[in-house]
N, C-alpha and C positions, 0 to 999 in steps of 0.2 A: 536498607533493611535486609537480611539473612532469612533464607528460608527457614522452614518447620521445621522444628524439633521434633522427633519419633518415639516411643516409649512403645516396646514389647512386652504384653504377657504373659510368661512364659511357664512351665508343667516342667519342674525339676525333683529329684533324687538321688541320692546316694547310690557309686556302682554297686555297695555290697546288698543294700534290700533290693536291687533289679536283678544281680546272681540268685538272690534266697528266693525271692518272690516271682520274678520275670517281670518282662519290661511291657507296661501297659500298651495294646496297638491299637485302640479304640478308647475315646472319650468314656462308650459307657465299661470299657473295662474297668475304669477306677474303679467301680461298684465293689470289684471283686479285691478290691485294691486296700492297703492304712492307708489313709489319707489326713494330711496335717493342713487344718483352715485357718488360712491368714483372712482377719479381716472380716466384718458382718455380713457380706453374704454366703447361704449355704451353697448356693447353687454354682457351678460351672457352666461355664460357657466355652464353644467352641463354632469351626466354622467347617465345612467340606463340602466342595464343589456348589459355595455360595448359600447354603443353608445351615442357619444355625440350629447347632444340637446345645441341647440343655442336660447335664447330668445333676446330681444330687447324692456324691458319697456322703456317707453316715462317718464322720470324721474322730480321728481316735487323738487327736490334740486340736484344740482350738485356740487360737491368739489373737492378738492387737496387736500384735509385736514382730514385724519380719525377721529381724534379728533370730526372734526366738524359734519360729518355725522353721527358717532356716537352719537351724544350727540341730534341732531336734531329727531335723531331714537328715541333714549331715550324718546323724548318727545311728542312721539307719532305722529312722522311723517310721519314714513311710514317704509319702507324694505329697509336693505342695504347691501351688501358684504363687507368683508375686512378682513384681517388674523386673525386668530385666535387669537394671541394675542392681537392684538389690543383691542379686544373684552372683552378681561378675565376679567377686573375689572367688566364690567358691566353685566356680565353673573354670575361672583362671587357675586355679590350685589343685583342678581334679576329682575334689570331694565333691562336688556335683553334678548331672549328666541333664542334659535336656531331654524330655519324652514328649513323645505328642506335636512335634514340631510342625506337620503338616497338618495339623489344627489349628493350629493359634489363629484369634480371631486378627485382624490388622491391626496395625499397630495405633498406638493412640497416639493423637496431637499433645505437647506440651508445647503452652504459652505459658509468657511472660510478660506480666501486666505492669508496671511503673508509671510511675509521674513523667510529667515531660521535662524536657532535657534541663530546663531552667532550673529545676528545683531536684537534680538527682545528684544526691551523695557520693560520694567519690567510692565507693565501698559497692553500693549497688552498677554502678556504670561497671566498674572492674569485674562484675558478675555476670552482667550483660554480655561484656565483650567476651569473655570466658564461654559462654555458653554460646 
């Protein structure tokens, strides 16, 4: 068996709205912040020197859609959260910058739950082993 998988939250932006805007140094800065909400909760979360902080920007895009608030982020619309992955191309590319980095709460567990070996598809094992 392979250890954990880890998944990051992570507080990204476009360098051009952190030149127009500045770059948030505090959780409750987003307050002063556009903020683009991936996802039904309102609230933020963060962590420093082991206690959580709670924000709540009043958010000027709201989504379902990572795609979509990233790409709005991208184009200089403000601050958004979402996995780390989600993120990777446009953090790979430059259109995106990490904020808030000595916030992020720990990272989450991803499992992977399947059938046992008898009964796994050749499609799902090739998944497994990949991950």
């Amino acid at each position: 068996m392979k250890g954990p998988l880890w998944m990051r939250r992570i507080t990204v932006a476009a360098s051009g709205y952190l030149k127009r805007y500045g770059e948030p140094k505090t959780p409750e800065a987003l307050l002063e912040h556009q903020t683009i909400q991936f996802g039904s909760s309102a609230s933020w979360r963060f962590v420093q020197d082991g206690r959580d902080i709670e924000v709540t920007p009043s958010p000027r895009f709201i989504s379902n859609s990572a795609d979509a608030a990233l790409q709005y982020a991208e184009a200089g619309g403000g601050v958004t959260r979402v996995l780390a992955y989600q993120a990777a191309e446009g953090l790979k590319r430059g259109r995106l910058k990490i904020v808030l980095a000595r916030y992020e709460q720990p990272a989450l567990p991803i499992h992977i739950i399947y059938p046992t070996s008898r009964l796994l598809s050749a499609k799902v094992r090739a998944f497994v082993d990949l991950v």
